[in-house]
KEKE-209963 format. One line per 5 residues: number of its first residue (from 1); their letters; for each residue x negated, y negated, z of C-alpha. Coordinates in nm, 4 decimals. Each point is the difference from the previous one (the first is absolute). Example, Ala and Ser with C-alpha at 12.3 -4.5 7.8 and 13.67 -1.06 7.14 Angstrom:
1) as) -1.2300/0.4500/0.7800 ~ -0.1370/-0.3440/-0.0660 .
This chain:
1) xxxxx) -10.0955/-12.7132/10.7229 ~ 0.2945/0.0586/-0.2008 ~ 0.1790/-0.3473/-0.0922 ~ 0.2476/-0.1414/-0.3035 ~ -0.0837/0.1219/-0.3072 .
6) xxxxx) -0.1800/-0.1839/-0.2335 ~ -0.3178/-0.0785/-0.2117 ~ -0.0739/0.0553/-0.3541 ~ -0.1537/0.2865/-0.2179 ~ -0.1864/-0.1798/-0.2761 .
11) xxxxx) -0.3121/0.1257/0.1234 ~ 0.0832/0.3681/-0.0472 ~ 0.1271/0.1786/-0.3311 ~ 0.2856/0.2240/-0.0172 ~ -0.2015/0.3531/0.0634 .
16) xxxxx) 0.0711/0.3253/-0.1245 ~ 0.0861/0.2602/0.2802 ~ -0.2181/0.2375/-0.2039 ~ -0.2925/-0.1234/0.2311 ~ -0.3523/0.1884/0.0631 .
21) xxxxx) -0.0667/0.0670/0.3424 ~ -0.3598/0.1502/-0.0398 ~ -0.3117/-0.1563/-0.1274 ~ -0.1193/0.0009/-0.3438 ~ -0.3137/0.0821/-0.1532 .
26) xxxxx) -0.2409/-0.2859/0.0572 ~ 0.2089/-0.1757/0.2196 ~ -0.1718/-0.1521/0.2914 ~ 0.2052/0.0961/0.2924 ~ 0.0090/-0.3656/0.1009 .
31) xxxxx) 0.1851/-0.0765/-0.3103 ~ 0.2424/0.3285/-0.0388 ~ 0.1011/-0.0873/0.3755 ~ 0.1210/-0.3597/-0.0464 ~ 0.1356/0.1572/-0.3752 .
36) xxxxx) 0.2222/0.2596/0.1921 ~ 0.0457/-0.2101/0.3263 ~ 0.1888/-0.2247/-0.3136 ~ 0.2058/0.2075/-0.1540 ~ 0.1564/0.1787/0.2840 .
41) xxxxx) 0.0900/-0.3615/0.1333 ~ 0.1127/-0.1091/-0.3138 ~ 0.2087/0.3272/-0.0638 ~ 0.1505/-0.0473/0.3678 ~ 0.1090/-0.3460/-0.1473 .
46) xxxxx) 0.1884/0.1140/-0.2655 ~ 0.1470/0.3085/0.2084 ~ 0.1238/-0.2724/0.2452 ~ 0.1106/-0.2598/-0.2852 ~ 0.1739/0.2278/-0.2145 .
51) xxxxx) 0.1261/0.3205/0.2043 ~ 0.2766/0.0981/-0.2353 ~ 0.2926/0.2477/0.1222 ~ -0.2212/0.1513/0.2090 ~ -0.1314/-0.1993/0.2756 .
56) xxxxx) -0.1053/0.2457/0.2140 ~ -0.2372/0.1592/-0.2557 ~ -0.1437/-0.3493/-0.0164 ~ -0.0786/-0.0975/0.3531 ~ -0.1218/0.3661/-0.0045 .
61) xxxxx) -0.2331/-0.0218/-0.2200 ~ -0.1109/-0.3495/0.0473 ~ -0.0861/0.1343/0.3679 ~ -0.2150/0.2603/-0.2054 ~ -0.1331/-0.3103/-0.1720 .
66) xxxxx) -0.1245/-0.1652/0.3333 ~ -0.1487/0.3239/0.1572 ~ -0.2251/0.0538/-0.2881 ~ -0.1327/-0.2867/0.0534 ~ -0.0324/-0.0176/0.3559 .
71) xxxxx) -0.2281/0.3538/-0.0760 ~ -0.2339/-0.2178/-0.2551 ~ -0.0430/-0.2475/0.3232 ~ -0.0736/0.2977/0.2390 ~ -0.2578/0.1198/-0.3022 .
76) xxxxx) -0.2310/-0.3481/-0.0210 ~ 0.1026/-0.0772/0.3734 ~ -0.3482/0.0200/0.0980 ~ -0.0620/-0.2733/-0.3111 ~ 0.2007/-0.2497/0.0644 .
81) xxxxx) 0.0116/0.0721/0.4105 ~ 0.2010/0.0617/0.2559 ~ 0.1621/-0.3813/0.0458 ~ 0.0955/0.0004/-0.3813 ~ 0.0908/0.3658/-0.0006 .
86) xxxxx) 0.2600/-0.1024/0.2749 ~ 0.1346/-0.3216/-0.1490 ~ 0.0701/0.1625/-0.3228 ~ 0.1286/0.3605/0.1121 ~ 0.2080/-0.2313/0.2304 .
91) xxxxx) 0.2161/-0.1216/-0.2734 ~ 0.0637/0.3068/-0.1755 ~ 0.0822/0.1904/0.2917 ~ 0.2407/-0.2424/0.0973 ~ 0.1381/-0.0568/-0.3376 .
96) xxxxx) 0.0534/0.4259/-0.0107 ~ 0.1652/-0.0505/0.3606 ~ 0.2152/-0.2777/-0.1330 ~ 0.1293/0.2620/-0.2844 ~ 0.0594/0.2800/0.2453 .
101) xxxxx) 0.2368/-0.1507/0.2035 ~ 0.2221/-0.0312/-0.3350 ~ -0.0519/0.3532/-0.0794 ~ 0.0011/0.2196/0.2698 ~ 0.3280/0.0834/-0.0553 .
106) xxxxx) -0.0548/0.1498/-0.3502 ~ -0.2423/0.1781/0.1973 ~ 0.2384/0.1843/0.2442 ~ 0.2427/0.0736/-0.2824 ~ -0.3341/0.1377/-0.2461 .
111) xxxxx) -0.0487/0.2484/0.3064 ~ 0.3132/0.0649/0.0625 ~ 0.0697/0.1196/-0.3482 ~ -0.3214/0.2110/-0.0478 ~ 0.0358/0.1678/0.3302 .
116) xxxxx) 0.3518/0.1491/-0.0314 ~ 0.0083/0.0326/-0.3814 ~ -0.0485/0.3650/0.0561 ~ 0.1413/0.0808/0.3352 ~ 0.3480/0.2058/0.0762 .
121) xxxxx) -0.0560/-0.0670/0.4281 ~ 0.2767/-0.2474/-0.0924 ~ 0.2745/-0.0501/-0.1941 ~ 0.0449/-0.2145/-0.2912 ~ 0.2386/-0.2075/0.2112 .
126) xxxxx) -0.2024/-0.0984/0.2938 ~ -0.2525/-0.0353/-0.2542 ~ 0.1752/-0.2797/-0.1608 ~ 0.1352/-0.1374/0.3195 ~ -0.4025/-0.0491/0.1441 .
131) xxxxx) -0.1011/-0.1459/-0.3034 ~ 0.2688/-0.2441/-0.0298 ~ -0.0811/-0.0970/0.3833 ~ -0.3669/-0.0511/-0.0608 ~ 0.1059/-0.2282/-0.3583 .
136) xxxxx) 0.2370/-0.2111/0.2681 ~ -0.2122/-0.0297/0.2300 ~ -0.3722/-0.0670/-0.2173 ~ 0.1490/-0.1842/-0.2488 ~ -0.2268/-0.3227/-0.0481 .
141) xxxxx) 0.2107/-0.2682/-0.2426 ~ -0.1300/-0.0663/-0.3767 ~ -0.0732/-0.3980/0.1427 ~ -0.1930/0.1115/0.2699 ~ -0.1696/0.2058/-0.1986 .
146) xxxxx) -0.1024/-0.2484/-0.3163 ~ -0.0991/-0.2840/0.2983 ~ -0.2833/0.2497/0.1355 ~ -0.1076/0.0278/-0.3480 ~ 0.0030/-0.3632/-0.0998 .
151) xxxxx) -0.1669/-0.0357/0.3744 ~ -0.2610/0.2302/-0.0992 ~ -0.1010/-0.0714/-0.3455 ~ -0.0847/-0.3781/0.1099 ~ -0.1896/0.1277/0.2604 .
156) xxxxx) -0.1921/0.2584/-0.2455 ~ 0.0020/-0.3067/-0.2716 ~ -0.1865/-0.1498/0.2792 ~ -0.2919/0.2728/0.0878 ~ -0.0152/0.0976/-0.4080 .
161) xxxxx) -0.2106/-0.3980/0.0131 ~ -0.2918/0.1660/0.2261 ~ -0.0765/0.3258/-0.1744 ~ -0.2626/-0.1981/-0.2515 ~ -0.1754/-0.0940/0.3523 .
166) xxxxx) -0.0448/0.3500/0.1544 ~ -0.3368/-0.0099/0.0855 ~ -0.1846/0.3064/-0.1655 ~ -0.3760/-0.0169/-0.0940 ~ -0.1357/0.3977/0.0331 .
171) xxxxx) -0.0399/0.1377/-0.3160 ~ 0.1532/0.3542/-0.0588 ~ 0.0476/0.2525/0.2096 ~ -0.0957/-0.2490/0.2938 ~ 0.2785/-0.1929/-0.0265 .
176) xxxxx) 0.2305/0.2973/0.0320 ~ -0.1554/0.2040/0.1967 ~ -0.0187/-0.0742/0.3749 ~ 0.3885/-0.0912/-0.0085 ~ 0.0479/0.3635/-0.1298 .
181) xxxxx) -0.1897/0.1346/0.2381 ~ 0.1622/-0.1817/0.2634 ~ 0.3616/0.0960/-0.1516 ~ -0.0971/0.3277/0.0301 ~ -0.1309/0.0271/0.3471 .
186) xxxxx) 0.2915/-0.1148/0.1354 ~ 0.2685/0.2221/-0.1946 ~ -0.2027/0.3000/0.1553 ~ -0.0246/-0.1625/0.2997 ~ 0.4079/-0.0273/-0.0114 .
191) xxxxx) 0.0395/0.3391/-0.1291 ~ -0.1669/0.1460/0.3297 ~ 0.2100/-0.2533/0.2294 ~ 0.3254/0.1391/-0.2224 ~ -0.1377/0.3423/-0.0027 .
196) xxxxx) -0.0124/0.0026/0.3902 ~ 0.2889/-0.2096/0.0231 ~ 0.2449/-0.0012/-0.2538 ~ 0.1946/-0.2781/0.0984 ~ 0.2174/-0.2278/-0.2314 .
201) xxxxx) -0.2043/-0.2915/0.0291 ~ -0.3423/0.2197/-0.0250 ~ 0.1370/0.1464/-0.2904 ~ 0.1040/-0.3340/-0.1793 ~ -0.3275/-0.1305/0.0813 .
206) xxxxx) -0.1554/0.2627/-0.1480 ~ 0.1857/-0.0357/-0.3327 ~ -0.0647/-0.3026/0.0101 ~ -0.3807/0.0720/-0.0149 ~ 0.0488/0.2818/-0.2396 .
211) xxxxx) 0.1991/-0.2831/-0.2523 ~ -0.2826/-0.2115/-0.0148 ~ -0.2697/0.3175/-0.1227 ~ 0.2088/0.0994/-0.1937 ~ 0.0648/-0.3873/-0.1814 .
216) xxxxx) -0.4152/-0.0329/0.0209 ~ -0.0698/0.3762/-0.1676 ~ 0.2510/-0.1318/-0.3009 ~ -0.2010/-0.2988/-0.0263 ~ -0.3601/0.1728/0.0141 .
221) xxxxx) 0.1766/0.3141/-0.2538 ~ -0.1562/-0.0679/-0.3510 ~ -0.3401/0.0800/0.1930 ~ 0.0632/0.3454/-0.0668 ~ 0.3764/0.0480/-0.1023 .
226) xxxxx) 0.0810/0.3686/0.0626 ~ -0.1807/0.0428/0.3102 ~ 0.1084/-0.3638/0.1563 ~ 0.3570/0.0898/-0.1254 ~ 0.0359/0.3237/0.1827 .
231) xxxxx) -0.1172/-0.1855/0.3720 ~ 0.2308/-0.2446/-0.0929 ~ 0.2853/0.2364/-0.0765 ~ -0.0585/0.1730/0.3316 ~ 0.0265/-0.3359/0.1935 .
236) xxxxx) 0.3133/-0.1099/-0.1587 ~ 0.2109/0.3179/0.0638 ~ -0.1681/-0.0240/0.3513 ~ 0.1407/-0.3285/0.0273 ~ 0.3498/0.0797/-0.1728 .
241) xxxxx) 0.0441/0.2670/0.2793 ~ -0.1043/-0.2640/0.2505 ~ 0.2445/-0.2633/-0.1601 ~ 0.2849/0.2235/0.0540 ~ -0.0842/0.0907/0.3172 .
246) xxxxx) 0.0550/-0.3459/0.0851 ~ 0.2870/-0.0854/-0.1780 ~ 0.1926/0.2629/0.1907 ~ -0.1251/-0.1737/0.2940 ~ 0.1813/-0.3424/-0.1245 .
251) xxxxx) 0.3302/0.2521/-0.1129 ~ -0.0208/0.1232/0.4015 ~ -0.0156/-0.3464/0.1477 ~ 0.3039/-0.0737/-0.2307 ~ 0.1744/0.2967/0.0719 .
256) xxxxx) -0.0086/-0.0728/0.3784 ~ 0.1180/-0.3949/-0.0112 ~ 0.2842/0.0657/-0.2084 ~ 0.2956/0.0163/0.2569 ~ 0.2239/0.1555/-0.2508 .
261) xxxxx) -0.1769/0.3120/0.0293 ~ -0.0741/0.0431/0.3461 ~ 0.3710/0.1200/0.0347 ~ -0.1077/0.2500/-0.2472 ~ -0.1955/0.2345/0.2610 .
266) xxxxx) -0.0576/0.3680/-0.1828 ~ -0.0138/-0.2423/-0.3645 ~ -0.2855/-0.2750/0.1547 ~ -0.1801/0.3142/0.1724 ~ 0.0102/0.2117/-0.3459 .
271) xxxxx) -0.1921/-0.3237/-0.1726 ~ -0.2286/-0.0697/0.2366 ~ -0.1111/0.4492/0.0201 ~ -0.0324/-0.0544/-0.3710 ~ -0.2506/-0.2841/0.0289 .
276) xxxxx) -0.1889/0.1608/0.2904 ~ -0.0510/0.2927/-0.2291 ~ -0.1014/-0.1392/-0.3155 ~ -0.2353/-0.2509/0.1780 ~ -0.1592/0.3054/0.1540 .
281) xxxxx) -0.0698/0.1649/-0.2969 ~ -0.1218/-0.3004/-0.1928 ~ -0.2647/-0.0161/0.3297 ~ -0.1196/0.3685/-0.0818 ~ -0.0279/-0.1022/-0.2809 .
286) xxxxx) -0.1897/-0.3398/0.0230 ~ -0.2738/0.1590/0.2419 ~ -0.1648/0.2256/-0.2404 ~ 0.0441/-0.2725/-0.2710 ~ -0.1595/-0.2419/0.2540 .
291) xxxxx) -0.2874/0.2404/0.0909 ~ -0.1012/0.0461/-0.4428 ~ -0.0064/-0.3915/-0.0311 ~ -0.1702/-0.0853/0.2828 ~ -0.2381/0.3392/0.0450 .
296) xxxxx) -0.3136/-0.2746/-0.0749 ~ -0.2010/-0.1909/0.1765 ~ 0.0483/-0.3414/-0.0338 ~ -0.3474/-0.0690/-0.1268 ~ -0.0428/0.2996/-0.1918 .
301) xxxxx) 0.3600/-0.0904/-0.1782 ~ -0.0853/-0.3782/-0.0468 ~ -0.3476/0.1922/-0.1732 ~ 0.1788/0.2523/-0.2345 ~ 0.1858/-0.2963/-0.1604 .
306) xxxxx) -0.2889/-0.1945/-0.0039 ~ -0.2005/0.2388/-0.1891 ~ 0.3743/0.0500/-0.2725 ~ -0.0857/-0.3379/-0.0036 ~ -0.3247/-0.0455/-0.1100 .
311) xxxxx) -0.0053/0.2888/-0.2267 ~ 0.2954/-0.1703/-0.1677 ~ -0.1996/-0.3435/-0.0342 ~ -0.3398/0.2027/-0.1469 ~ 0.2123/0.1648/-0.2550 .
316) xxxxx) 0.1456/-0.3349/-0.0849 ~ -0.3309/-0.1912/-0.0375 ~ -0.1370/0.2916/-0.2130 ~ 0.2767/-0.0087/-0.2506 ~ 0.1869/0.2925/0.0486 .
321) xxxxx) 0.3477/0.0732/0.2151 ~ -0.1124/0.3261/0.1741 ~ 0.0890/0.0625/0.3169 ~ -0.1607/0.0517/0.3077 ~ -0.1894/0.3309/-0.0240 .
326) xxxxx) -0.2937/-0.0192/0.2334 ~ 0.1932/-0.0687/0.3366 ~ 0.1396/0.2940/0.1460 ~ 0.3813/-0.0399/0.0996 ~ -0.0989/0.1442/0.3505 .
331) xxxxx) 0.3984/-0.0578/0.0936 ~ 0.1772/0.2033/-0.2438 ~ -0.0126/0.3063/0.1619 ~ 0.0627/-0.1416/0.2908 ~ 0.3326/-0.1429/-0.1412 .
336) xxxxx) 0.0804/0.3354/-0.0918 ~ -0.0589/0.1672/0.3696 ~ -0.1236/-0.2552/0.2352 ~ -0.2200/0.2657/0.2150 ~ -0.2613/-0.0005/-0.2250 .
């Protein structure tokens, strides 16, 4: 998938990174989908093209780039179906992939850094000793780096042709809908697998899941601002807990294949205590979080935001930029204590 560089840009303009990831107000979702399907590419180009000092910030966020866009193909998946859905999601997945294996080790050193920033279980010196092991041994060189880059923005150049072709004919809420309510289903579905085992790869999964509502809620947002920006506020800090949970995993894999520190017994054991307990508590934590966000139905979520919608669109065709009053936000209490 990934060959030489190459291709031209004269089909895109240079696009501002101050992009709009949500609908606007008469936007047909068929439109504001290909619109924001564009300018996450597009800003992913110029992260990848023009990186600056810090090129770990840009392969970063150019991976942000590529999974907000793979959570616009899981939204009108059931529009342009399941072959398409694959083909396309294919190339961004990859293309995030690609960019990983350039900055994992930025990763273990990010972790590294935030977990014993405020710990005294070691001393300064072994502190400094572990990280400098971990820099030896994750270091990924500045080439290697800028050729997954140039690898992956022809690729992206490549998919950005197909986005005018996305085949999405419902009308409103239609379009949008049944991918959302699929999207959901299965982050609850993961939450209860992660729930009853909370396993690394149940819980990645199910951040996974939890990135992609939160991406579609930011996108679906100006349907009623204040009430679409609190769910969405609750899914992201769910999925910055789940985020770091994982990254610790990445630091622990790292920890354990650097053969520098396995002569460093009480030191390696210290690290590896310190990630055990801070991945426990970000799991207590992440439960209850999990249990607010997805305490709906499916259905009767995929309804509630149909009916923000709708609301939304009457006020619009009747002149005035009200917001939704006659739907009942059935969840908010919920979010606040999820036994109700």
């Amino acid at each position: 998938m990934f060959g030489r560089a190459g291709g031209s840009m004269e089909n895109r303009q240079k696009t501002s990174h101050n992009t709009q990831y949500h609908l606007e107000a008469h936007e047909k979702p068929s439109d504001g989908v290909r619109r924001m399907a564009l300018e996450q590419i597009d800003k992913a180009l110029d992260l990848l093209a023009s990186p600056g000092h810090q090129i770990d910030d840009a392969i970063h966020d150019a991976r942000v780039c590529f999974k907000k866009v793979r959570a616009l193909l899981r939204l009108v998946k059931p529009e342009i179906g399941v072959r398409r859905f694959k083909q396309e999601n294919m190339r961004f997945r990859e293309a995030g992939r690609r960019l990983s294996e350039v900055r994992d080790s930025a990763v273990v050193i990010e972790a590294f850094d935030k977990l014993t920033q405020s710990t005294d279980a070691l001393s300064g010196e072994d502190l400094r000793e572990m990280r400098a092991s971990l820099v030896r041994a994750e270091a990924t060189p500045i080439v290697q780096k800028k050729q997954a880059m140039s690898q992956v923005a022809a690729c992206i150049a490549s998919a950005r042709e197909s986005v005018a072709d996305w085949p999405i004919e419902h009308k409103g809420f239609a379009a949008l809908g049944p991918g959302l309510r699929e999207v959901y289903r299965k982050g609850r579905a993961m939450l209860e697998r992660a729930r009853d085992d909370p396993t690394t790869e149940n819980l990645h999964e199910l951040r996974k899941r939890v990135k992609d509502l939160g991406y579609q809620t930011r996108v679906l947002r100006p349907a009623w601002p204040g009430m679409l920006q609190e769910i969405s506020g609750e899914i992201k800090e769910l999925g910055d807990n789940l985020s770091e949970h994982h990254d610790l995993s990445v630091l622990r894999e790292a920890v354990l294949g650097v053969p520098g520190l396995q002569t460093k017994t009480e030191q390696t054991e210290e690290i590896l205590a310190l990630i055990n307990r801070r991945q426990w508590e970000l799991r207590f934590r992440a439960m209850p979080q999990g249990e607010r966000v997805y305490v709906e139905k499916p259905g009767a979520f995929t309804r509630r935001i149909r009916g923000y919608w709708e609301t939304w669109h009457q006020s619009l065709d009747e002149g005035g930029m009200k917001r939704p009053s006659r739907v009942a936000p059935v969840s908010k209490d919920a979010y606040q204590n999820p036994s109700t």
